[in-house]
C-alpha positions in Angstrom: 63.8 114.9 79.1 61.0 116.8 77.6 59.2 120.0 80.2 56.2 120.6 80.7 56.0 123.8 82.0 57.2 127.0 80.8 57.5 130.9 82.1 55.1 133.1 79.5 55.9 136.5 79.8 53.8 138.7 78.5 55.3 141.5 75.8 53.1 144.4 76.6 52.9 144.1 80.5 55.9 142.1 81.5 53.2 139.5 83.8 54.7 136.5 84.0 52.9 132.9 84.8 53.8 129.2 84.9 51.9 127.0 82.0 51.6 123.5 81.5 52.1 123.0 77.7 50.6 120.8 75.9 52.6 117.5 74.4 50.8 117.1 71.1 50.1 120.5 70.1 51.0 124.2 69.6 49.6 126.7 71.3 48.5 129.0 68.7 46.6 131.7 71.3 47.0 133.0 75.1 45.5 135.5 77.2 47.8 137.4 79.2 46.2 137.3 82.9 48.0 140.8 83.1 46.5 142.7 80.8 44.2 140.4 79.0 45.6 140.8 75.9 46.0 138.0 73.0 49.5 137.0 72.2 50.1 134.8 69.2 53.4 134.0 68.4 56.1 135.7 66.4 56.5 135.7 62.6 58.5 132.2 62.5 57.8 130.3 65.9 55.0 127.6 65.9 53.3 128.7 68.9 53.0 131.1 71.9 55.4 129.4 74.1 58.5 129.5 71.7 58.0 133.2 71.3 56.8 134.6 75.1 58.0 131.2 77.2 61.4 129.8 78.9 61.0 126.6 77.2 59.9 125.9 73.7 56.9 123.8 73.4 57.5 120.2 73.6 57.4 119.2 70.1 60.4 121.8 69.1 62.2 120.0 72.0 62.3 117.1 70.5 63.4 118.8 67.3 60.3 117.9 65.2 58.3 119.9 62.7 55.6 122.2 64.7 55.2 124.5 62.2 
């Protein structure tokens, strides 16, 4: 079963919050409600939530190409 929601923590303050992710997209952008600073994901990782989040986004969950 795919989730929807994931836990983005937030690098440079440690804020945490609960997303809904989108099912047919990355995430390529998100503004920390913390610090209001832009994360974008790491050097390999499609989008925000496979880098700062508790659960990848839902197309790496289903093992497909979200790069």
């Amino acid at each position: 079963m795919i989730e929807l929601k994931s836990e983005v923590t937030c690098p440079h303050c440690g804020h945490r919050a609960v997303e809904e992710m989108p099912t047919d997209a990355c995430q390529f952008f998100y503004e920390c409600e913390g610090c209001g600073r832009l994360l974008r994901p790491k050097p390999g990782d499609c989008c925000v939530f496979c880098s700062y989040g508790s659960v990848p986004c839902p197309p790496a969950q289903q093992d497909k190409s979200c790069h």
